[in-house]
C-alpha positions as CSV (number, residue, x, y, z in Angstrom):
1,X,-9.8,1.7,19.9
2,X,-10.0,-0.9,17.5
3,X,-13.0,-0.5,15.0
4,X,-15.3,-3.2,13.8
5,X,-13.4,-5.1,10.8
6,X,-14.9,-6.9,7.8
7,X,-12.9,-7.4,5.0
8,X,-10.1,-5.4,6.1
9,X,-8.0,-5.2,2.7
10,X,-5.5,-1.9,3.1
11,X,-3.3,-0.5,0.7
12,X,0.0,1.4,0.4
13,X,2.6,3.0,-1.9
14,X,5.1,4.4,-1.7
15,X,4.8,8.0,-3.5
16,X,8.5,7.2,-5.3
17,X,7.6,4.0,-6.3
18,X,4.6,4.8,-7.8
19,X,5.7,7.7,-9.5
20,X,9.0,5.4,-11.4
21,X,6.2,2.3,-12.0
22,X,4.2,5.0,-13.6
23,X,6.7,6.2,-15.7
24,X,7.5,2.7,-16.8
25,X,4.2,1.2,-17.6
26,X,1.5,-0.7,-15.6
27,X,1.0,-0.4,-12.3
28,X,-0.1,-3.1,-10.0
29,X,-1.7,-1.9,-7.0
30,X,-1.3,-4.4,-4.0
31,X,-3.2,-4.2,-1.0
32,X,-1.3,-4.6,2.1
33,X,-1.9,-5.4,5.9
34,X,-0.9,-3.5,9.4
35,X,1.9,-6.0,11.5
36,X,-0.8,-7.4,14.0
37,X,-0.2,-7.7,17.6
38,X,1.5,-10.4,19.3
39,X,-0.3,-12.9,21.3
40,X,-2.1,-15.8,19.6
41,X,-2.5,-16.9,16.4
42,X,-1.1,-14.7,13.6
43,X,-4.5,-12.6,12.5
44,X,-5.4,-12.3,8.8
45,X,-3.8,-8.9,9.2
46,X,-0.7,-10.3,9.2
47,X,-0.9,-12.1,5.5
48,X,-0.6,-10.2,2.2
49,X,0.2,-10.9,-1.4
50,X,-0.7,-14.3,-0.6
51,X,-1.0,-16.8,-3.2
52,X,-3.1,-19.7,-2.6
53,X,-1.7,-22.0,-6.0
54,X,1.1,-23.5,-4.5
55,X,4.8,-22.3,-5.3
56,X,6.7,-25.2,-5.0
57,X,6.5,-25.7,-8.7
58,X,5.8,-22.6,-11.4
59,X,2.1,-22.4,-11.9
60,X,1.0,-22.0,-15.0
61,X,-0.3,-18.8,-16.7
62,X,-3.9,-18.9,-17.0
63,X,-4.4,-15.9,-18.9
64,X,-3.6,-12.4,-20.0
65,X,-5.3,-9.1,-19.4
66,X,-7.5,-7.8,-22.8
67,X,-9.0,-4.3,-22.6
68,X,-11.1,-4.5,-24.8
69,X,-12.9,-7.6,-22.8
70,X,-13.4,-4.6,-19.9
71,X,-15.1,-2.6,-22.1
72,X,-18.3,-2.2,-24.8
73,X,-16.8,1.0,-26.3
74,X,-13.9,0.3,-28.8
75,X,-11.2,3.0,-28.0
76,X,-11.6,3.0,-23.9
77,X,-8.5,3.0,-22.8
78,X,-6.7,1.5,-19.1
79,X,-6.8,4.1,-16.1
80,X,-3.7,3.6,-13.5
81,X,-6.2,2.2,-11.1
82,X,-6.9,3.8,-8.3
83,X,-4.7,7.0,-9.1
84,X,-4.8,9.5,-11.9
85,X,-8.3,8.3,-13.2
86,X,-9.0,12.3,-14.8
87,X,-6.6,11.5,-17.3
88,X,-5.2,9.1,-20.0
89,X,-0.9,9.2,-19.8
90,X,0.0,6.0,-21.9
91,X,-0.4,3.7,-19.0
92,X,-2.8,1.6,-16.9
93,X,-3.0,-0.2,-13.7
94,X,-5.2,-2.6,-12.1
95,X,-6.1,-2.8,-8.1
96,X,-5.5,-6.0,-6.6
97,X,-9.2,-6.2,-4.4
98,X,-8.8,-10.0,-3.0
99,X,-11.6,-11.7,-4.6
100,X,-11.2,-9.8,-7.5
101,X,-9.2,-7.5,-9.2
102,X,-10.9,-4.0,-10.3
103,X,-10.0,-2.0,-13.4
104,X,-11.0,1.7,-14.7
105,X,-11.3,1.9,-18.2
106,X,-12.7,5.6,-19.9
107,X,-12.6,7.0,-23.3
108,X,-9.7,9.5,-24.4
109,X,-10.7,12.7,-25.3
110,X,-9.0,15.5,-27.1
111,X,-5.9,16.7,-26.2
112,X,-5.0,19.7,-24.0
113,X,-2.4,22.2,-24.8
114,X,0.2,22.4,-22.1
115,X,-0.7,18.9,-20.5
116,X,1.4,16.1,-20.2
117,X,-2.0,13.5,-20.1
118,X,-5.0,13.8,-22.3
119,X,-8.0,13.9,-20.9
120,X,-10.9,11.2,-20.4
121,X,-14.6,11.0,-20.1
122,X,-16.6,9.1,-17.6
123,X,-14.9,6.2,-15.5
124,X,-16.5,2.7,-15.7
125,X,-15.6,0.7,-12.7
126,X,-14.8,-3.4,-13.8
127,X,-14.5,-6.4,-11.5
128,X,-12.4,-8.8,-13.0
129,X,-12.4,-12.8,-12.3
130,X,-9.2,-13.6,-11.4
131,X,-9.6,-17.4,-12.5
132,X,-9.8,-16.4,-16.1
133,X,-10.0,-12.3,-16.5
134,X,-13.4,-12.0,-17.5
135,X,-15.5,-9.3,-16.4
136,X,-17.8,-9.9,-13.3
137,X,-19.4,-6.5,-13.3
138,X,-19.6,-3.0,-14.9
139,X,-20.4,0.1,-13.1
140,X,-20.0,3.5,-14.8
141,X,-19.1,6.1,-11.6
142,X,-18.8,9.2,-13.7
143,X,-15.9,11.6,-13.7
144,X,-13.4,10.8,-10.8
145,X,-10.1,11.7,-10.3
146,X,-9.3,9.0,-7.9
147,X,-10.3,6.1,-5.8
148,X,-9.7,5.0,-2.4
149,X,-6.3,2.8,-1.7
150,X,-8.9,0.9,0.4
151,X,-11.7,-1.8,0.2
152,X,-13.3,-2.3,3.5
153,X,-16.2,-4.6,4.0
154,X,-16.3,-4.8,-0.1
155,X,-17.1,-1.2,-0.2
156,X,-14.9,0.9,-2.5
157,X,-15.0,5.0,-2.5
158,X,-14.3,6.6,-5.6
159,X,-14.5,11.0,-5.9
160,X,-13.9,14.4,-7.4
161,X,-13.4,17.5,-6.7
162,X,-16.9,17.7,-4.6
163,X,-19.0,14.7,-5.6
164,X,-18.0,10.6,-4.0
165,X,-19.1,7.5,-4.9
166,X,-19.2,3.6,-3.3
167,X,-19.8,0.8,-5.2
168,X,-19.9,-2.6,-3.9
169,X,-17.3,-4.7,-4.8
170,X,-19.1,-8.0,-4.6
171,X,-21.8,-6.9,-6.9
172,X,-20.5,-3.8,-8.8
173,X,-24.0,-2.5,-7.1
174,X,-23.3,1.9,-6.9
175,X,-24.7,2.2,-3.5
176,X,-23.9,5.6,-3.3
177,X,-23.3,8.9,-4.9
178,X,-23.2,12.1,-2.5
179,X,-22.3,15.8,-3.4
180,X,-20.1,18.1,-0.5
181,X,-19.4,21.4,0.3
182,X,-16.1,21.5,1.2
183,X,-13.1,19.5,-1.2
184,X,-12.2,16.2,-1.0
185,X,-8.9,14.7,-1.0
186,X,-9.1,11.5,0.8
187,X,-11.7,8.7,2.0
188,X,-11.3,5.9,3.7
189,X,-12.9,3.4,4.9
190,X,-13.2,1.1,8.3
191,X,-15.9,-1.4,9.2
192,X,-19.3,0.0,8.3
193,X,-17.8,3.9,8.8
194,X,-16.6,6.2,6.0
195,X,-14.2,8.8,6.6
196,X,-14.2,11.6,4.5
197,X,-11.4,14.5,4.6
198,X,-10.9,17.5,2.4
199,X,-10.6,21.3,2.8
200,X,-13.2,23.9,3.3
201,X,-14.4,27.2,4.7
202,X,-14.5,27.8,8.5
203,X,-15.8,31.4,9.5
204,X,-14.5,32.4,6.0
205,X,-11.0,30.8,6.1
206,X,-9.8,27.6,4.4
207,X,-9.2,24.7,6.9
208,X,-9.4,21.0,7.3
209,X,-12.4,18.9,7.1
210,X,-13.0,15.3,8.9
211,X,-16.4,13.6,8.4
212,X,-17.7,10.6,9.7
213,X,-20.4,8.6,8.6
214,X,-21.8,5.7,6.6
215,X,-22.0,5.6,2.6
216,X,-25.9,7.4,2.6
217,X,-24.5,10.1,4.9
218,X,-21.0,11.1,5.3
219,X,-21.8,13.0,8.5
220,X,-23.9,11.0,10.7
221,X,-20.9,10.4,12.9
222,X,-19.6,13.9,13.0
223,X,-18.0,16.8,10.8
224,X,-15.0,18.1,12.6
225,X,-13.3,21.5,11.3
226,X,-9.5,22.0,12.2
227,X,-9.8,25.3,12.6
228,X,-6.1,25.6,14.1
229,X,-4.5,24.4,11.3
230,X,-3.4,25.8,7.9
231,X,-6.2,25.0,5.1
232,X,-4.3,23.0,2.9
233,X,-3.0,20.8,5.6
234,X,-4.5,17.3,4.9
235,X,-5.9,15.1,7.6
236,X,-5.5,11.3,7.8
237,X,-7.6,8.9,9.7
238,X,-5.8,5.7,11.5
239,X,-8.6,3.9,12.8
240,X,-6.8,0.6,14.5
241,X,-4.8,4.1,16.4
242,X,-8.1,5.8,17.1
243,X,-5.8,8.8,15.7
244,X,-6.1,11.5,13.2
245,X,-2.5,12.8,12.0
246,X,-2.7,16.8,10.4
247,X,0.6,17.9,8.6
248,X,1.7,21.2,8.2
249,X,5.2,22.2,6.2
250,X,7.6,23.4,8.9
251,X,9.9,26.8,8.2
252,X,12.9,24.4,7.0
253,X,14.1,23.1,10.1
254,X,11.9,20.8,10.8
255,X,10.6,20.3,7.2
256,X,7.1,18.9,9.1
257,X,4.8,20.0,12.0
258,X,2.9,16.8,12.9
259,X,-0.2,17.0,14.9
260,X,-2.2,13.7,16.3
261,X,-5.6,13.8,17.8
262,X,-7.8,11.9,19.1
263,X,-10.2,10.5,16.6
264,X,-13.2,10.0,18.9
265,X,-13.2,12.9,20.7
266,X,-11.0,15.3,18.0
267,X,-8.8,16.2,21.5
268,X,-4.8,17.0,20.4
269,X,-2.8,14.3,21.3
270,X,0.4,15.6,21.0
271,X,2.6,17.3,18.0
272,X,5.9,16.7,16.3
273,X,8.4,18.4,14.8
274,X,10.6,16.6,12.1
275,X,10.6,15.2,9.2
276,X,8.3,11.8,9.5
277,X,5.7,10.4,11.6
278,X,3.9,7.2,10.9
279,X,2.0,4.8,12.4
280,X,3.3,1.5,13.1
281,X,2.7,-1.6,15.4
282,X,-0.1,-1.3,17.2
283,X,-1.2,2.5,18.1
284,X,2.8,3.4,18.2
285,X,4.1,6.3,15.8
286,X,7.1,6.2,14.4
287,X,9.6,9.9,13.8
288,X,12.4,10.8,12.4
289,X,14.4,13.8,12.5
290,X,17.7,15.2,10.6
291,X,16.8,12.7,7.5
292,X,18.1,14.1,3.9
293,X,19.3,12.8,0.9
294,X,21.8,10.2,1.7
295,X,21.1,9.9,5.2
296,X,18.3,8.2,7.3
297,X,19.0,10.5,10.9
298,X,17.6,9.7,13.8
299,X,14.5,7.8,14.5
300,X,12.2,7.1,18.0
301,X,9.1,5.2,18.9
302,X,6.4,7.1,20.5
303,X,3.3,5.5,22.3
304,X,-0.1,6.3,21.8
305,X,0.7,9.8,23.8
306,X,3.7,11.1,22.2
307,X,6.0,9.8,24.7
308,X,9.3,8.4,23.8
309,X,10.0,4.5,24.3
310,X,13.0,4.4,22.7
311,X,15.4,5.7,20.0
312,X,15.6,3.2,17.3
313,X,20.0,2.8,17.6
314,X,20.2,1.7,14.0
315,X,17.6,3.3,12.0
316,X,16.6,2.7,8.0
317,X,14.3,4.0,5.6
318,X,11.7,1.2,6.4
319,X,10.5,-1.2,3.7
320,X,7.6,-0.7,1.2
321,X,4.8,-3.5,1.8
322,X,6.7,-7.5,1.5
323,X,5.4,-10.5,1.1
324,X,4.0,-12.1,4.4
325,X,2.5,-15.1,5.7
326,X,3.5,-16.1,8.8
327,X,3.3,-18.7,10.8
328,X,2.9,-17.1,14.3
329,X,2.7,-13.5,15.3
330,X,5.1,-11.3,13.4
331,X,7.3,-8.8,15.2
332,X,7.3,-5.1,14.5
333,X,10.5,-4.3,12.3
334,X,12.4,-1.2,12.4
335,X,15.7,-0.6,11.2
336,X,18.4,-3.7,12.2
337,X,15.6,-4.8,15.3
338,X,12.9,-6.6,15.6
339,X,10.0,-5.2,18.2
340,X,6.9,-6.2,19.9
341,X,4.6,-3.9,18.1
342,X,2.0,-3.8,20.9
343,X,5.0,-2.7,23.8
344,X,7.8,-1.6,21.8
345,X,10.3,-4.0,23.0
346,X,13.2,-5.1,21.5
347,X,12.6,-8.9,20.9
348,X,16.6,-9.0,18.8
349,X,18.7,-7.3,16.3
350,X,21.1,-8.1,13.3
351,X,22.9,-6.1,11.1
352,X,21.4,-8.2,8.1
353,X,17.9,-6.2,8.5
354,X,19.6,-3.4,6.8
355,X,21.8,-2.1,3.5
356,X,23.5,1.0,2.8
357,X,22.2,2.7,-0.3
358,X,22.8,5.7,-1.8
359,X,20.0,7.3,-0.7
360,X,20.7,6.2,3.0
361,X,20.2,3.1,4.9
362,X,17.2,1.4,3.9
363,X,15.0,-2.2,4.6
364,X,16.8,-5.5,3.7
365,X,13.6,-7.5,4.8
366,X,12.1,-8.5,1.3
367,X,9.6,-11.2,2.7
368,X,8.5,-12.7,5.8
369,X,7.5,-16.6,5.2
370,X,6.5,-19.3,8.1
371,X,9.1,-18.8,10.6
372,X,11.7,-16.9,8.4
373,X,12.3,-13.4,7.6
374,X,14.0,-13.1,4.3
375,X,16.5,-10.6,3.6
376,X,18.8,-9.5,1.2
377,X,22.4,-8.2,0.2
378,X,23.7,-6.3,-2.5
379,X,27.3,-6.5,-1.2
380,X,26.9,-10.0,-0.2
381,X,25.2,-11.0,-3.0
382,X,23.0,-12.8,-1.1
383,X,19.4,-14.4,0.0
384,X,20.0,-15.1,4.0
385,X,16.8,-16.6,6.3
386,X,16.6,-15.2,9.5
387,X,14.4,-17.1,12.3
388,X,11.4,-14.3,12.9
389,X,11.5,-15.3,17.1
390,X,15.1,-15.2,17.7
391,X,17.0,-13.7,14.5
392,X,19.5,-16.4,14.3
393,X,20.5,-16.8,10.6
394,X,19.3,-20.3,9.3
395,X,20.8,-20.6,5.8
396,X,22.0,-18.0,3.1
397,X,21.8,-18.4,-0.8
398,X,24.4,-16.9,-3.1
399,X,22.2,-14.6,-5.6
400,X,23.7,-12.6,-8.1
401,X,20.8,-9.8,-8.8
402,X,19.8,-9.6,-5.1
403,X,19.7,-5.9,-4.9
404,X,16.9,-6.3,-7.7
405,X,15.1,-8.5,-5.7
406,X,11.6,-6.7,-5.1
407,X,8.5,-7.0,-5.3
408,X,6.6,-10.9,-5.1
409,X,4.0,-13.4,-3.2
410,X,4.2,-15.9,-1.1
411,X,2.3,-19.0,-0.3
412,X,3.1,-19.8,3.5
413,X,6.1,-21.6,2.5
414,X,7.9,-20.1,-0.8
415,X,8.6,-16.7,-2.2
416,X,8.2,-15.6,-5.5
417,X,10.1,-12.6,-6.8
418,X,11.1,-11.4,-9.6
419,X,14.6,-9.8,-10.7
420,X,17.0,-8.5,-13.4
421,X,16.5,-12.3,-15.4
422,X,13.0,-13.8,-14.4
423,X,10.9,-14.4,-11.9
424,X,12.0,-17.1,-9.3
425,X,10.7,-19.2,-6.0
426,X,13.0,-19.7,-3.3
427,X,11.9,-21.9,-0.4
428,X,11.6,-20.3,3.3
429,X,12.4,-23.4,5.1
430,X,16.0,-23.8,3.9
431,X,16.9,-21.4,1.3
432,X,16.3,-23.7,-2.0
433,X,15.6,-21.8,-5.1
434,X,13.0,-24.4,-6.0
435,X,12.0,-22.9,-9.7
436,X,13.1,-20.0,-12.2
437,X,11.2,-19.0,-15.3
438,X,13.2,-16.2,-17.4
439,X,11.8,-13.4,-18.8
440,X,10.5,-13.1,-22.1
441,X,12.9,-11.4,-24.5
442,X,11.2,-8.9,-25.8
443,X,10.8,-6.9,-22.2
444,X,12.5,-4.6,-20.2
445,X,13.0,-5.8,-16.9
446,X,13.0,-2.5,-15.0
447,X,9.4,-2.1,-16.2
448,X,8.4,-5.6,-14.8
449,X,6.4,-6.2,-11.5
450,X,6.1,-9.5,-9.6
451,X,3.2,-9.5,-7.7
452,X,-0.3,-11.3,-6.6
453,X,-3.8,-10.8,-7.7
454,X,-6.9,-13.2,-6.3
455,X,-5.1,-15.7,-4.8
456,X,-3.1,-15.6,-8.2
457,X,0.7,-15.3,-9.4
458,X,0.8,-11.9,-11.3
459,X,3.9,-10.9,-13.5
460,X,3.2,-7.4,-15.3
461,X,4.6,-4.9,-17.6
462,X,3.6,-2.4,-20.0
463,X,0.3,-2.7,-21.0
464,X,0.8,-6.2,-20.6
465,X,-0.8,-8.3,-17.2
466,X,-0.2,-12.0,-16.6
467,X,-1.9,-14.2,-14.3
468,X,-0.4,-17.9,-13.3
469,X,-2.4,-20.9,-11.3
């Protein structure tokens, strides 16, 4: 099943990433899209951190991010949008919404013994104009603990403990504010329906909660109770799957007890035990079993039914969201192959799709632009552009700090990344590092974050944000 889709924008991070960001300083959250089918034109699923200035020279910076333009009350500090928004810990983040960009900006308020952030008052929600980071709107939500890495149809879901809110993205318009009786900890949101999952009582136990509904009424779909499962197992909805996936911790070996169902119907599926499952392509799952530190182990494909199409023979730790618009339908990638994400297929494989790390094999892919899928080598020391149809290798670019290329945008036909001495655009077609712009001296690069925001070049750090046109 594939749901109605508006203004599909997802969003995902990596739990270690965002955890070392967070310890560093700002946090850019990016919004990222599911590999789309193949067949046809590439969908608009396919594109994200997508720049529209073009890269072929350095824009210019248009301007820099100034709290106290967010905000009417002198002393409201940055929130590390969308996560963390109970508390003040030294650092802020912004959430990368398209069209705009959207900040959370609260007043600190006194310190707690025995915890590592202070606490803050009520959360004011603020769209931000990415052509010259001015505030568009202003819309005070209350106390919330987090929002949803989501903005569907403009519509962003914001909650507590018991208590969520939507506000309109366009418009900073709060369409919405709804109490519950069970405990949230996730929303999301897909065409006009709101999925709502927490924890709460069944027959006098604890056990998962799945609503559906629309913003005025979380349940006019349905409220399902997973009465099966342990009550602190969390549920997540993947809609374009028509799935739900439940996780329970295993007794050691396997660490995870994965359960699927259907979403329409709540049926089971099928379960897994391991150590990962994840959606991928289009309705497939990905697993993994035997993985610890310093080794990936072994990973499958699974269809929609939790049948096995085939072991993945080289497999990685895959790659946190990249750069990506291509020119025609982009294949499914999975350790050193390339797949058809709707079959599973093996399209072609090279050994440049993946480096040794010490925490395992991981993703070399770092961007996929036009035709070419760009990867990189810390042992080569190299940029190398493979062709996305056939994986041939079309040129390769000595670069001395390619294992600390990360991170970046893209335009169609450059990528912009940033490393260990600036941030830099190298050309798809044939490998040309067509501009470099060094970073200022004053800043650590480890704490610095190459990304896009509205259409926009972002480069941030700190408390600091910078957007280029």
């Amino acid at each position: 099943m594939h749901t109605g889709v508006g203004d599909h924008r997802k969003l995902v991070i990596l739990g270690s990433i965002m955890v070392v960001v967070a310890a560093l300083g700002v946090l850019v959250t990016v919004l990222r899209q599911d590999e789309s089918p193949t067949g046809g034109e590439p969908s608009a699923e396919a594109d994200r951190h997508v720049v529209t200035t073009s890269l072929e020279t350095a824009p210019a910076q248009a301007w820099t991010l100034d709290v106290g333009r967010l905000t009417d009350n002198p002393g409201d500090v940055l929130l590390p949008m969308p996560y963390q928004l109970e508390s003040y810990y030294g650092y802020g983040g912004i959430l990368d919404a398209g069209d705009l960009m959207i900040a959370a900006v609260a007043h600190p308020l006194p310190e707690v013994a025995g915890q590592s952030g202070r606490p803050v008052g009520d959360v004011t929600l603020v769209g931000i104009r990415p052509t010259d980071g001015s505030p568009a709107w202003k819309t005070r939500i209350g106390r919330v603990t987090q929002c949803s890495p989501e903005v569907e149809a403009a519509v962003l879901a914001c909650w507590e403990r018991r208590r969520i809110a939507f506000v309109d993205t366009t418009s900073g318009t709060l369409l919405a504010e709804l109490g519950t009786d069970f405990d949230i900890n996730g929303a999301q949101i897909s065409g006009s329906t709101v999925y709502v999952s927490g924890s709460g009582t069944d027959g006098g136990t604890q056990a998962p909660v799945l609503t559906s509904g629309t913003v005025t009424d979380l349940t006019a779909n349905f409220r399902r109770t997973f009465g099966t499962l342990d009550g602190g197992a969390p549920v997540h909805t993947v809609p374009d799957s028509n799935a739900v996936i439940a996780v329970v911790r295993g007794p050691g070996d396997p660490q995870y007890v994965y359960t699927v169902f259907d979403l329409d119907s709540g049926a089971t599926r099928f379960t897994f035990e391991g150590d990962s499952l994840q959606p991928v392509g289009d309705g497939l799952f990905l697993v993994s079993r035997g993985s610890r530190s310093g080794t990936v182990g072994t990973q499958d494909l699974l269809a929609a039914d939790g049948s096995t199409i085939r072991s993945i023979p080289i497999p990685s730790y895959r790659s946190p969201t990249f750069p990506s618009k291509p020119s025609s339908p982009p294949p499914m990638f999975l350790g050193d192959g390339a797949y058809d994400p709707a079959s599973g297929d093996e399209l072609w494989r090279s050994p440049a799709l993946v480096k040794d790390e010490s925490s395992g094999r991981s993703s070399a892919l770092v961007a996929v632009v036009g035709s070419t899928a760009l990867v990189t080598s810390p042992d080569s020391k190299t940029i190398t552009g493979l062709d996305l149809r056939s994986g041939r290798q079309l040129w390769q670019t000595p670069w001395e700090d390619a294992y600390w290329v990360r991170g970046g945008a893209t335009d169609g036909e450059h990528f912009a990344f940033g490393d260990y001495t600036g941030t830099h655009a190298i050309r798809a077609s044939d490998g040309e590092i067509v501009w470099s712009v060094p970073w200022p001296g004053d800043t650590d690069p480890r704490q610095i974050q190459v990304s896009s925001a509205g259409g926009s070049l972002m480069v941030s750090w700190l408390d600091h944000v910078a957007v280029s046109r």
